[in-house]
C-alpha positions as CSV (number, residue, x, y, z in Angstrom):
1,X,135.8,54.8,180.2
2,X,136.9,56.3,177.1
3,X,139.6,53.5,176.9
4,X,137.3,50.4,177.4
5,X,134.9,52.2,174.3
6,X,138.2,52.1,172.6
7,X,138.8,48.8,173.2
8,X,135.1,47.5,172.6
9,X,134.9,48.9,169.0
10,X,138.2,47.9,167.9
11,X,137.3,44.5,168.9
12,X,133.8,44.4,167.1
13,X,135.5,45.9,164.1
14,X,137.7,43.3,163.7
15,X,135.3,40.5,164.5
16,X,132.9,42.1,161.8
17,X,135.5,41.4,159.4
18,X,135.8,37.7,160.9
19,X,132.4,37.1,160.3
20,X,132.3,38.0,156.7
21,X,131.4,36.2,153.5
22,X,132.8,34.3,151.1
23,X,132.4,35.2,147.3
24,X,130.6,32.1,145.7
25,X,130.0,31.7,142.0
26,X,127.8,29.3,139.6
27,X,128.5,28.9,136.1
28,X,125.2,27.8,134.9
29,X,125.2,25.1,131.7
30,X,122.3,27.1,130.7
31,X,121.8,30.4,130.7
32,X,118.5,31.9,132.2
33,X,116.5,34.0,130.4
34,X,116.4,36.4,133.0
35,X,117.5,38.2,135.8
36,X,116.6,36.4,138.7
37,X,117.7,36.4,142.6
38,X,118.0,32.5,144.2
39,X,118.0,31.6,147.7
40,X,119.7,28.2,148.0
41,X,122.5,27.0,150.8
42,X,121.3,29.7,153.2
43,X,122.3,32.9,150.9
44,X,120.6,35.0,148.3
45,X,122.2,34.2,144.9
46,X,122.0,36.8,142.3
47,X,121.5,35.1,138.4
48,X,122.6,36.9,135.4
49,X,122.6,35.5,132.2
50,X,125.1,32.1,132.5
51,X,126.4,33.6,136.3
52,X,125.0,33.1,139.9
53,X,126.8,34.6,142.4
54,X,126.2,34.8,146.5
55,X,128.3,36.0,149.5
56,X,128.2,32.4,152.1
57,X,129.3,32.3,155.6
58,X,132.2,29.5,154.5
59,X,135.5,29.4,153.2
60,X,135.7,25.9,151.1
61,X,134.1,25.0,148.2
62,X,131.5,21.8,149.0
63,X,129.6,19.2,147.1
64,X,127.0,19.7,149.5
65,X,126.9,23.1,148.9
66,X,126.8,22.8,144.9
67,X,124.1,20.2,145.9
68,X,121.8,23.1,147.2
69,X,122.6,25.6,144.2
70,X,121.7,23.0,141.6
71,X,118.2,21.9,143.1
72,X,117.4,25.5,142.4
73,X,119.0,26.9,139.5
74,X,119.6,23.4,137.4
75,X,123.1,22.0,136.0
76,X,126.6,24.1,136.9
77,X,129.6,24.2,134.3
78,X,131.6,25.5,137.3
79,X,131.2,26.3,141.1
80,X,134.0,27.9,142.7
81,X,135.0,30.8,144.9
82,X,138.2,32.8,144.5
83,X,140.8,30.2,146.0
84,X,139.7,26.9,145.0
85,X,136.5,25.0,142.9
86,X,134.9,21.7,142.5
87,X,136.7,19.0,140.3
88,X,135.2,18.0,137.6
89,X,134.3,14.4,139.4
90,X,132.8,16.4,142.6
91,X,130.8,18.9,139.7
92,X,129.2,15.7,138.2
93,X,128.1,14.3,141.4
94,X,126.8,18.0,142.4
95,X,124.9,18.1,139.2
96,X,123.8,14.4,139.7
97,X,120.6,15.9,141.9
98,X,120.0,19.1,139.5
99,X,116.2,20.3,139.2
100,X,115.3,19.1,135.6
């Protein structure tokens, strides 16, 4: 008994950590005047200033995703998370549906 409780939590804690987030940030072309918490491609974005950032439940950085930011926030300088972001020819067809 003891052993299959063993057994069950090391398996949830190591699926927990499976499961988690992604560090996502926005670099805003213009800053907001401020403080303000977005939600936008399923996650709660927290705005500061020229920064947005949110924890999502992916890995790679998407236009499709950008897409969702900028209907919300307006035009990004930068998306990214901490191993890759978008080129500057996927950023300009992110920003292409920005709220005006």
């Amino acid at each position: 008994m003891i052993r299959t409780f063993t057994t069950a939590a090391a398996a949830l804690a190591f699926a927990g950590t499976a499961f988690a987030g992604t560090a996502f940030t926005a670099k805003l072309e213009t800053p907001m005047t401020k403080t303000e918490k977005v939600v936008a491609a399923k996650a709660l974005w927290s705005c500061e200033e020229d920064t947005c950032v949110a924890e999502l439940k992916r890995k790679t950085v998407r236009v499709s995703t950008c897409k969702k930011v900028v209907k919300e926030v307006g035009k990004l300088a930068a998306f990214s998370n901490a191993n890759e972001a978008l080129s500057a020819e996927d950023l300009a067809r992110c920003n292409a549906v920005a709220k005006s």
